[in-house]
N, C-alpha and C positions, 0 to 999 in steps of 0.2 A: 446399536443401530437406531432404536427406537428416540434415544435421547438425542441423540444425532440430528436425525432427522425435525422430531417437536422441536429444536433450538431453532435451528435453519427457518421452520415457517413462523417461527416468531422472530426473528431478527430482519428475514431480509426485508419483508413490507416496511415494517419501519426505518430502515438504512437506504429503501429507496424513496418512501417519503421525508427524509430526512434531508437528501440528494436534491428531490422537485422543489419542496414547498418551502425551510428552513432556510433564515438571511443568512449567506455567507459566512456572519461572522457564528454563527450558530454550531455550522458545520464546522469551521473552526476551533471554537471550544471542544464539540466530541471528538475531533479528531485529534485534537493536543492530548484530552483523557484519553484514548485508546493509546496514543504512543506512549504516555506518560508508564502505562498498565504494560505495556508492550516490553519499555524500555527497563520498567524494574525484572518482569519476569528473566530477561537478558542479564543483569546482573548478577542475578541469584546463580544464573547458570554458569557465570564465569567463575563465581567461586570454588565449581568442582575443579578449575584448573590452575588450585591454589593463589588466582588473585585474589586480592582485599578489593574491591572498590571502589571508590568515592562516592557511596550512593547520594549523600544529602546534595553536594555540589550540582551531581548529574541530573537530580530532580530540580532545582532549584535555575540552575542554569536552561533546562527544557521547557520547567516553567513559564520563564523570563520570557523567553521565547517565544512563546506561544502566546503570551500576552500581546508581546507587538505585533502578533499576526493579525489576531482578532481584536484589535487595534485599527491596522491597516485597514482589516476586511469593512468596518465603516463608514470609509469612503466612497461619497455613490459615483466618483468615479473611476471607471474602469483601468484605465489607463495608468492614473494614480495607484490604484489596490495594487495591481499587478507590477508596476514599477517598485514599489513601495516593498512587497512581499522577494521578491528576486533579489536586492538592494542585501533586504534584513540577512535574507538566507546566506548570502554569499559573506557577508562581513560575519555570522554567525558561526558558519560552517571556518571562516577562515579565525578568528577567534579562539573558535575548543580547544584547541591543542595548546596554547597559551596558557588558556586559566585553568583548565586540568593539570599541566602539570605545578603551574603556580601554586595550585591549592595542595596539590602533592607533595610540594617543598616541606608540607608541616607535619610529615610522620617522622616519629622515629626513626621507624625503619625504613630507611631511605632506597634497599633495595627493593621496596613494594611499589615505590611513587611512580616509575615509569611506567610496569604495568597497570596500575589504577591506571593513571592518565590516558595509557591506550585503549582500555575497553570503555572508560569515559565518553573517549571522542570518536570510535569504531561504532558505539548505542547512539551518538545525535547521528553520526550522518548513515548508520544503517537504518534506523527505526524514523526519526524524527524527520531527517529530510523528505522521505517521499509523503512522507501523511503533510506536510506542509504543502509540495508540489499534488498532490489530490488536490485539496482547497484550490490551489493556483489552476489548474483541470476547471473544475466548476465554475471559475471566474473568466475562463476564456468564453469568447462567443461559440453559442450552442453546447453551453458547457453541462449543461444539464445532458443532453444526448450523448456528449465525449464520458461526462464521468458515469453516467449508467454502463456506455459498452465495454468501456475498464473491467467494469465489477461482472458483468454478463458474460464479458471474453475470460475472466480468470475462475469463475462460476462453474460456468461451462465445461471447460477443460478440467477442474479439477473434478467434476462428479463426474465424466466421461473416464478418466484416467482409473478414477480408483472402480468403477462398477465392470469395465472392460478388464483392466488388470487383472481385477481378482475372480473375473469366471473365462477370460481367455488368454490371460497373460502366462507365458514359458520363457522367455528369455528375459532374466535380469539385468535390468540398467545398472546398478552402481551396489550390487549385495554389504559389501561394507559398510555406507554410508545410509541405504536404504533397503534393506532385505527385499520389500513386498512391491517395489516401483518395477515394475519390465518396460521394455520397448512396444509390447503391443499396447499397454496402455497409455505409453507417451505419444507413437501416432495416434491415437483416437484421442486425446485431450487435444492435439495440434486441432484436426478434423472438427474437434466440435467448436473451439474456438476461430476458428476460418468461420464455419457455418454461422454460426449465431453472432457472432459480432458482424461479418458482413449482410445478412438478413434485415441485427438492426439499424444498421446505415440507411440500408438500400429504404425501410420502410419508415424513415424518421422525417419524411418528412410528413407524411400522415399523421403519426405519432405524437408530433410536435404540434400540429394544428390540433391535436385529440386533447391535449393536454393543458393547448392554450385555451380553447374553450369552455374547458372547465375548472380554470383558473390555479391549477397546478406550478404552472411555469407564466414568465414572461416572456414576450416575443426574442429577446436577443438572448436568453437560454435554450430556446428552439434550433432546430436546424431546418431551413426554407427554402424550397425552389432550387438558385443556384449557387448556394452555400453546401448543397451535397457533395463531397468527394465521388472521384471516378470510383469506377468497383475495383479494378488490381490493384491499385495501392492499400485499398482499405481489406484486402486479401492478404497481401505481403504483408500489412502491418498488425490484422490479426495473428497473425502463423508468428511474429517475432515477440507478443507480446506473449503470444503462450511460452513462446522457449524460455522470453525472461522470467517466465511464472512459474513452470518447471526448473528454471535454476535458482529460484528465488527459497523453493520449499525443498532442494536438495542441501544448500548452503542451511538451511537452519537444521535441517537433522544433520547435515556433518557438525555442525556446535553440538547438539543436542548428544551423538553417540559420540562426542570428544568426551562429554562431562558425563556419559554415563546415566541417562534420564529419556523414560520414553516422551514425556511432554514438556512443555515448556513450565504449565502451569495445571489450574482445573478450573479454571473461573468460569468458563461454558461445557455445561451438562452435554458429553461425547464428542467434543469436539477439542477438547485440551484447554491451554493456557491461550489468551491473547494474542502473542505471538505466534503460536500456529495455525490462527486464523487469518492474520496478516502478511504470514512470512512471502506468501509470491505474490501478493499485490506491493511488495515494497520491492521487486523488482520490477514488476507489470507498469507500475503508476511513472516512474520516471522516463518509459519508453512514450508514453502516449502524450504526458506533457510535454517532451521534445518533439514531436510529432505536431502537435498543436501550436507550440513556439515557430517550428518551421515555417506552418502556413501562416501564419499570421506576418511574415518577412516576407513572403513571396508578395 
C-alpha cells in the first residue's frame, strides 16, 4: 500500500503537468513510450498461451507510428494535426493485419504465423490506438480540460472501487476473472466518477481562467463561458466512461488469469506492470474522444 500510494504522488503531478504545459508533440512521444512499455508487457503475456510473437515487427511497426504522430502533432494547425492524426490512424489500424501477417510468412513454422499476426494487430489496436486517440483528446479545443477529466473520471472510480470494495464489498462481479472486484465497489467507482468528472466540468471554467493566468495552458486548451457543456450529458457521459473503465480493467485480468500471472509486469513500485496502469484508460480514452469528435460536428 505504502509503494502504491508514494508512486501515485509522484506520477500523477507530473502526468498532469505533462497534460497542461508540454507541446503536443511532447505528449506524443510519452505516450508512444508508455504504449510501446504497455504493448511489449502484452506480448510477454501472450506467450503463456503458447504464441510466438512477432515482437521486433510490433515494436517497430508501433514505432513507425508514433513517429508520424509526433510528426503531425507539429503542425500549429489544428485542423491539419487532427486531420493528419485520424488519416494515419485509420490507414495504420487498417494496414496491421497485412504486415503482420506478411512478416509471418517467414517462420518456419507456419502454424505459429497466424497467431503471431493476431496478437500483433489485437496489441496496436488494443494498447496503441487509444494512447494515440489521448494525444488526439488534447488537441481538441479545451483539450487540456477534456484530457484532465479522462484521467480524474478514471482516477476517481478506480480508488473509490478498490477502498469501498475491500471494506464493504459482499457480492462478487466476475470471481473467475477478478476474485476481489464486487458490485458495491463497481456503484461507488460509477458515483465517484459522475461526481468528480461532473464537478470538474461544472468548475472548468474558473479553472481554466486559473490556469491561463498563470501561464499553464492557452486560451483554446481552456474551456470558457459558453463552450461549457450542459450538466446531464456530462453526467451520462461520466457514468459511461466509468463503465468503459471497469470493463477496460476486467478485459486485462481476463488475459492476465488466461496466462496465469497476477501483473502484467513491475516496472511501478505497487502498482504492477504498465499495462495495469493503463488497462481502463484504454477503454475510457476512446469514449471521451468520440464524445469530443461528436461536438465538434454539431
Amino acid at each position: 500500500m505504502i509503494k502504491r500510494v508514494a508512486t501515485a504522488v509522484v506520477l500523477i503531478p507530473l502526468v498532469l503537468l505533462l497534460v497542461l504545459k508540454a507541446p503536443l508533440y511532447v505528449l506524443a512521444l510519452v505516450a508512444g513510450a508508455v504504449g510501446l512499455l504497455a504493448i511489449a508487457e502484452f506480448l510477454k503475456l501472450v506467450t503463456h498461451y503458447g504464441v510466438q510473437p512477432l515482437n521486433l515487427a510490433t515494436y517497430i511497426f508501433v514505432v513507425l507510428f508514433f513517429v508520424f504522430v509526433i510528426v503531425a502533432t507539429t503542425n500549429r494547425t489544428p485542423l491539419v494535426e487532427t486531420t493528419a492524426i485520424l488519416y494515419g490512424l485509420a490507414i495504420a489500424a487498417g494496414l496491421a493485419p497485412f504486415v503482420f501477417l506478411t512478416v509471418a510468412m517467414r517462420r518456419s513454422n507456419l502454424g505459429s504465423g497466424y497467431p503471431a499476426a493476431a496478437a500483433s494487430t489485437f496489441a496496436f489496436g488494443y494498447i496503441a490506438i487509444p494512447m494515440v486517440l489521448l494525444v488526439a483528446i488534447r488537441q481538441q479545443p479545451a483539450g487540456a480540460i477534456w484530457t484532465i477529466y479522462t484521467l480524474l473520471a478514471v482516477w476517481a472510480g478506480d480508488i473509490f472501487a478498490y477502498f469501498v470494495g475491500k471494506s464493504l464489498g459482499r457480492n462478487l462481479m466476475s470471481p473467475e476473472i477478478s476474485p476481489k472486484k464486487t458490485w458495491e465497489g463497481a456503484a461507488a467507482s460509477v458515483a465517484a466518477s459522475v461526481i468528480v468528472g461532473t464537478l470538474w466540468i461544472q468548475h472548468a471554467p474558473a479553472i481554466s481562467s486559473t490556469l491561463l493566468r498563470i501561464g499553464l495552458i492557452d486560451r483554446r486548451d481552456g474551456m470558457f463561458g459558453l463552450e461549457q457543456p450542459q450538466l446531464w450529458p456530462i453526467i451520462i457521459l461520466s457514468a459511461v466512461v466509468n463503465v468503459a473503465a471497469q470493463l477496460g480493467d476486467l478485459v486485462e485480468s481476463l488475459i492476465k488469469r488466461g496466462a496465469g500471472v497476477k501483473d502484467s509486469g513491475t516496472i511501478l513500485p505497487g502498482h504492477g506492470g504498465m499495462l495495469d496502469r493503463i488497462d481502463a484508460m484504454l477503454f475510457a480514452v476512446p469514449v471521451v474522444w468520440a464524445w469530443g469528435a461528436w461536438r465538434l460536428m454539431q
